[in-house]
C-alpha positions in Angstrom: -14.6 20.7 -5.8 -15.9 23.1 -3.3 -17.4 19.6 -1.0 -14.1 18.7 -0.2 -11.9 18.5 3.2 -9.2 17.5 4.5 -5.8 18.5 4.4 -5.3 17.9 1.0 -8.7 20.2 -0.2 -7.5 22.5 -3.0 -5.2 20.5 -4.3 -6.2 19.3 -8.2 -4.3 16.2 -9.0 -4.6 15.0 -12.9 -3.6 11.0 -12.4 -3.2 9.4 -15.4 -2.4 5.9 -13.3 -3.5 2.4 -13.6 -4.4 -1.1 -11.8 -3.0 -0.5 -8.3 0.2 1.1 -7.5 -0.8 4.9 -9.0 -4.4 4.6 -8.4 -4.3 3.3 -4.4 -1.5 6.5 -4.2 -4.2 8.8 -5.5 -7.1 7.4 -4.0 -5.3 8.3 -0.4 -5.4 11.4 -1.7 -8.5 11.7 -2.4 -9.5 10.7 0.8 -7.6 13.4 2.0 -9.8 16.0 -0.4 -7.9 16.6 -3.2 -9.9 16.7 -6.1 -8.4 13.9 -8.1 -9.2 13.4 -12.0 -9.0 10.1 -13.0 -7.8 10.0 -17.1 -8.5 6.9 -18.6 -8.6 6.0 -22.5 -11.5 5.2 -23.9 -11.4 0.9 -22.9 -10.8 2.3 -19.3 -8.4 1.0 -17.0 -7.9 -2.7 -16.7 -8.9 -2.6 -13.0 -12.6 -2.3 -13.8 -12.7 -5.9 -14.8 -10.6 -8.2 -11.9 -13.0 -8.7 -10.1 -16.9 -8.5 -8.8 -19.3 -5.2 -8.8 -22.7 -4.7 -9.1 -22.3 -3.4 -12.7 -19.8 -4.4 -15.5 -16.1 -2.1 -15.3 -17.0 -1.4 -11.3 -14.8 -4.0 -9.7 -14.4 -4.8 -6.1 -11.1 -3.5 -6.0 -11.3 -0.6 -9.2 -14.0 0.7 -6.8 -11.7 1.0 -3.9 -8.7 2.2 -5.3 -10.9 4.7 -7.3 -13.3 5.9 -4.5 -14.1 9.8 -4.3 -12.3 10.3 -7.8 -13.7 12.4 -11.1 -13.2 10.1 -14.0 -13.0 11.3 -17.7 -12.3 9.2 -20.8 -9.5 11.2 -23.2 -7.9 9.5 -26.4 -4.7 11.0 -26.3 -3.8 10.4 -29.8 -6.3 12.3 -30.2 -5.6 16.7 -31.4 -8.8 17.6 -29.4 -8.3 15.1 -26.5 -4.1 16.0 -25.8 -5.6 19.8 -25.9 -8.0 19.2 -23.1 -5.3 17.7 -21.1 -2.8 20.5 -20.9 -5.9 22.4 -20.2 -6.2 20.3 -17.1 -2.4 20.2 -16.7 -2.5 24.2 -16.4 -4.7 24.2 -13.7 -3.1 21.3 -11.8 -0.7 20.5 -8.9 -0.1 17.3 -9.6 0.5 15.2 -12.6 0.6 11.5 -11.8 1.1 8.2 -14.5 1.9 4.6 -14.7 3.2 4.9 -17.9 6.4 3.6 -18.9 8.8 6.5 -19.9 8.8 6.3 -23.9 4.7 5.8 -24.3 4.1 9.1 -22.6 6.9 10.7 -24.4 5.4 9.8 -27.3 2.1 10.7 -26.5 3.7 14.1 -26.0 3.4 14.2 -22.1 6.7 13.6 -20.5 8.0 15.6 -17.7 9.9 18.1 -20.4 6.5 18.4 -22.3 4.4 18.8 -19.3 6.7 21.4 -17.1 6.4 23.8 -19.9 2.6 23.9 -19.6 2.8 24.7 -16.0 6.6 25.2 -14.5 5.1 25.1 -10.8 4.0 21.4 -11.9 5.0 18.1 -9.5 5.0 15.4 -11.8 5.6 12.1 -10.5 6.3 8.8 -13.3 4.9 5.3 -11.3 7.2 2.3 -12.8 8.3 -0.8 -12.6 12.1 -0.6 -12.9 13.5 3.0 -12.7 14.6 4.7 -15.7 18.2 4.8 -15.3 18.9 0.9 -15.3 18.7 -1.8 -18.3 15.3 -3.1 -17.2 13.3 0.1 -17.3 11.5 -1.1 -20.3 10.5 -4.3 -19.2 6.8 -4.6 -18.2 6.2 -5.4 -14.2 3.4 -6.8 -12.2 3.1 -7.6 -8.3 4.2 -10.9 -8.4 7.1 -10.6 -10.9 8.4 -7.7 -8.8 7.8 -9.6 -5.5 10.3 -12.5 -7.1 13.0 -9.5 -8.2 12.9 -8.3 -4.3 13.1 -12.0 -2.8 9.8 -12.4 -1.2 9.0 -16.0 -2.7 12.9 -16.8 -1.8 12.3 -15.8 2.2 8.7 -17.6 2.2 10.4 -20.8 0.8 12.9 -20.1 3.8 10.3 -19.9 6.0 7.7 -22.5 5.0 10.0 -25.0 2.5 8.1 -23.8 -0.9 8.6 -20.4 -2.6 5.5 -18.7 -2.7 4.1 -15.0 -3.3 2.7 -13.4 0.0 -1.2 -13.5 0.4 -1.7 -9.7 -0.9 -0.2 -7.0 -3.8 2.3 -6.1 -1.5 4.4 -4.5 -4.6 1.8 -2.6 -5.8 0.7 -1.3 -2.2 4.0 -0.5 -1.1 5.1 1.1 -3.9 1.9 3.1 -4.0 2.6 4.7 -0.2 6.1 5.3 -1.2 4.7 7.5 -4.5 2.2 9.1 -2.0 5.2 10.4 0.5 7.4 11.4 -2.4 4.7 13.0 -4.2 4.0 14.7 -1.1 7.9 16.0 -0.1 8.1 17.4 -3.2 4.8 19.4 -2.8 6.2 20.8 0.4 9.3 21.9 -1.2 7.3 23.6 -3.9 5.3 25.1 -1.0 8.7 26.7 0.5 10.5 27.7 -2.8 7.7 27.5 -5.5 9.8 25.2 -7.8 7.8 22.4 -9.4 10.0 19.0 -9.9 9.7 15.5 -11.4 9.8 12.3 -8.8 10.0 8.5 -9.9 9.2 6.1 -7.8 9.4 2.4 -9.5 8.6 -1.2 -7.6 11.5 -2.7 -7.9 13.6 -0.6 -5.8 10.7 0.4 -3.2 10.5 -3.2 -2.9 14.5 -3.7 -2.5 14.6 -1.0 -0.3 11.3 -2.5 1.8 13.2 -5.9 2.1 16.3 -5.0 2.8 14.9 -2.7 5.9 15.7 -6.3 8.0 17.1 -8.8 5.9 20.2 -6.7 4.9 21.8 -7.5 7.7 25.5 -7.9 8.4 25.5 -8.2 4.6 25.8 -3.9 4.5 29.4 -4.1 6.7 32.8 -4.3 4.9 33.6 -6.7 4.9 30.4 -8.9 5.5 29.4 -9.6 8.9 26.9 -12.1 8.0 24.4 -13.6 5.0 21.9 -10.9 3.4 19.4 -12.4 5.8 17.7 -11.7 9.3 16.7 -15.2 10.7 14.0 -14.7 13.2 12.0 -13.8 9.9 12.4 -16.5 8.7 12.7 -19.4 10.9 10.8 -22.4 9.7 8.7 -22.5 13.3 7.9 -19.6 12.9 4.3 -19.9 12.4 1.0 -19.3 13.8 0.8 -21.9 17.3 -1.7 -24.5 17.4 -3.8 -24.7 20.7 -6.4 -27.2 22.2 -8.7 -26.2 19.8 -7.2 -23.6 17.4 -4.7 -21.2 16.5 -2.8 -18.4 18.2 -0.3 -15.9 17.2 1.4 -14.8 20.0 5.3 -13.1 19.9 7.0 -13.9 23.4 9.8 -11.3 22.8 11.3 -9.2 25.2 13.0 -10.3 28.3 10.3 -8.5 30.4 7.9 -10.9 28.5 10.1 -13.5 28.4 10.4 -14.1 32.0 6.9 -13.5 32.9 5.7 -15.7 30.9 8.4 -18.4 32.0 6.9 -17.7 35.4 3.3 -18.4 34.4 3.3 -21.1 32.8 7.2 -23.1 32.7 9.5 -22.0 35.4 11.8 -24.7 34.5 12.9 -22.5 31.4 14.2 -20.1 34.1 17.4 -20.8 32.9 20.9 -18.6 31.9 20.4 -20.1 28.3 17.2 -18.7 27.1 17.2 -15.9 30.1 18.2 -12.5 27.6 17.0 -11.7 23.6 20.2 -12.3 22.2 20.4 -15.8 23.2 17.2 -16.3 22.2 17.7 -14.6 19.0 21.1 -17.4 18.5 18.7 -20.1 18.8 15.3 -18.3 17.7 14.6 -21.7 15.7 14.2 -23.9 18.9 12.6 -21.4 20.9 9.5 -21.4 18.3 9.7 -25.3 18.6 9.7 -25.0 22.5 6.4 -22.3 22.3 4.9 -24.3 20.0 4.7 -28.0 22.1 3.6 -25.7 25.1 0.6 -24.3 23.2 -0.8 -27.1 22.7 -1.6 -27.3 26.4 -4.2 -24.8 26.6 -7.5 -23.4 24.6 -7.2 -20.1 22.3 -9.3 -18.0 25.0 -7.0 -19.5 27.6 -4.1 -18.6 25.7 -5.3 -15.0 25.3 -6.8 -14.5 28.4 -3.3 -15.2 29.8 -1.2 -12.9 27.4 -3.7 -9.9 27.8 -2.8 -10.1 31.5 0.7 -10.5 31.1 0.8 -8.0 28.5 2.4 -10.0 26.0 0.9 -9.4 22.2 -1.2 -12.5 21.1 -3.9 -12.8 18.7 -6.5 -15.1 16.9 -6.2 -15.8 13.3 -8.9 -13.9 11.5 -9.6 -14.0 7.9 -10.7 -10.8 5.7 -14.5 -11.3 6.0 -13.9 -11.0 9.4 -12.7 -8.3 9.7 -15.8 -6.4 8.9 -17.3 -7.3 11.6 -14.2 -6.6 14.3 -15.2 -5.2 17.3 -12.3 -2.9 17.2 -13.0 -1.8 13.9 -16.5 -1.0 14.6 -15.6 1.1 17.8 -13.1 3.3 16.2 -15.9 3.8 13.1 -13.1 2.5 10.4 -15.7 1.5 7.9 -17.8 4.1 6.2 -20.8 3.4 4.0 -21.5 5.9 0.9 -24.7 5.6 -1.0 -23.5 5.2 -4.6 -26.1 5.0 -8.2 -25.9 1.4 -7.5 -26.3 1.0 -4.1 -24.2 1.4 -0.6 -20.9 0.4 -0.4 -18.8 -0.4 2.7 -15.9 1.1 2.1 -12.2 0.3 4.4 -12.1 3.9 5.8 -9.2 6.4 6.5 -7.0 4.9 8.4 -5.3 7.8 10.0 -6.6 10.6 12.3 -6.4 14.4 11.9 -7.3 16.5 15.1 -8.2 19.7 12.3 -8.0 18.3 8.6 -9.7 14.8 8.9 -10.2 12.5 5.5 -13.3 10.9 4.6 -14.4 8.7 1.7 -15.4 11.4 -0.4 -17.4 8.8 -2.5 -17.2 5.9 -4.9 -15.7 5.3 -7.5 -16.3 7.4 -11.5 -18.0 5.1 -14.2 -16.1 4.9 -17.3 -16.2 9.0 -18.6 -18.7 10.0 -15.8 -17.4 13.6 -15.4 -16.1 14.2 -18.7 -18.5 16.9 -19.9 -18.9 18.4 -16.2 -14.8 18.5 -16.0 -13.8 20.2 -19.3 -16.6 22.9 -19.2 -15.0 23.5 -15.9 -11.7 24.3 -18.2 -13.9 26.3 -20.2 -14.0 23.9 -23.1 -17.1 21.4 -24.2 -17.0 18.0 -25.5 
């Protein structure tokens, strides 16, 4: 669309991607002004309906994963519906699903079908175990895939219960790391012109994402230690309760270390806690030490202290609140776009571009919005 900038504008994405992990890759896109067609079947994605909006199949969270997309319904089993998608596909840069690998190939879309439609293609397959293992049929969601990767295991570490984290870390994660590959293999095609198929699945973004830290000595031959990095997670390791609250605040460094000993308990001036790595030995009891000491003063005391000794500290914040963060405000993170039903506040662009900046370049398609406007672009009707 002509509207569109940023430093993606030009580029025509066809995303054929579902729920979160496809759809939150493309809607960064989108904010970045490619013109991204959203292809749903004719029940729409399942996204529409987990959650509140101000009409039926415009969820909370469809709408923000969707935002500034084209939407058209196509029933791919369907003679007249597959046609108008490898009309699309002709046209297109990108060809993105969440699909798993035999129910596009038997729609008739897989890479092979798809590359010989439009050679210069990049085609990238969203799953949730890659295809070259025995568990690339099995069906994945968030929470499965964060109990593959070990999450739950590291939480019951670090609290004494296994639980799943407090967002869709899977699906996020894996959604930027489709984004970046999606994106490296556009800028080869830039330099040589070759089109190329990318898989990204969440089970090994997430092993890969967990294993950044807890790896450990566990990646030496022989093994230098347990898959594990313990500051992580270190059962007092937890927000801090003050006079009349809660902190988080990460005394780290040995800078910080000793000024803060200085401020507040010089009697910790002492060999055994004096550099990181003998803090790090004993990371355990030094949480339990910060933790009595805490208790001593007032959240605004607390911060008002740490800002000065340039030690990173925080209050606990919910969501809500965050709309109203001062920071937030200031930097102009949240944008509002009228919409047929209304503003909505969207969570803005969270990166800045000194030529090419993103925008929310809208909300989100109703089921089949742009179908008729979309094909008679492709020089077809409905």
């Amino acid at each position: 669309m002509a509207d569109r900038a940023g430093p993606l504008a030009g580029l025509l994405v066809v995303d054929l991607t579902a729920m979160v992990m496809g759809p939150y890759c493309t809607q960064i896109m989108a904010d970045m002004g490619a013109d991204v067609i959203k292809v749903e079947p004719p029940a729409g994605d399942g996204c529409r309906y987990i959650s509140p909006g101000p009409v039926p199949g415009l969820s909370g969270v469809f709408t923000n994963v969707n935002r500034g997309k084209r939407g058209i319904v196509l029933d791919l089993r369907i003679d007249e519906d597959a046609h108008a998608l490898r009309a699309l596909i002709k046209a297109a840069d990108v060809f993105i699903h969440s699909m798993r690998s035999k129910a596009i190939g038997k729609l008739g879309f897989a890479y092979a079908d798809v590359a010989k439609i439009n050679p210069s293609i990049v085609y990238t397959n969203c799953y949730g175990y890659g295809r070259g293992g025995p568990d690339k049929d099995l069906t994945a969601y968030d929470d499965t895939i964060q109990a593959e990767c070990g999450l739950p295991a590291v939480q019951q570490m670090l609290t004494g219960e296994a639980n799943y984290v407090g967002t869709i870390m899977a699906d996020k994660v894996a959604g930027l790391t489709a984004l970046y590959a999606t994106m490296m293999a556009l800028f080869h095609r830039q330099r040589t012109g070759e089109g190329q198929e990318v898989e990204v699945s969440m089970f090994e973004t997430m092993a890969s994402f967990m294993l950044v830290e807890h790896a450990n000595g566990a990646m030496f031959e022989p093994p230098l230690s347990p898959a594990i990095y313990h500051r992580a997670v270190a059962p007092n390791r937890r927000p801090y309760r003050t006079k009349d609250g809660q902190i988080s605040a990460l005394i780290y460094n040995d800078k910080q270390w000793s000024a803060f000993v200085e401020a507040v308990r010089p009697t910790w001036a002492t060999d055994a806690l004096a550099t990181l790595e003998q803090r790090a030995r004993q990371i355990n009891s030094v949480y339990e030490l910060l933790a009595g000491t805490m208790k001593e003063r007032t959240t605004e005391e607390w911060l008002t202290l740490f800002r000065k000794l340039d030690i990173p500290a925080a209050p606990l914040r919910t969501p809500a609140e965050l709309f109203s963060n001062p920071h937030l405000n200031s930097v102009g993170f949240f944008q509002t776009v009228d919409t047929p039903h209304g503003p909505v506040r969207f969570p803005g662009v969270p990166t800045w571009f000194s030529r090419t900046p993103g925008r929310v370049a809208g909300g989100a398609p109703e089921l089949g919005a742009d179908t008729t406007r979309v094909l008679q672009e492709m020089g077809m009707s409905r």
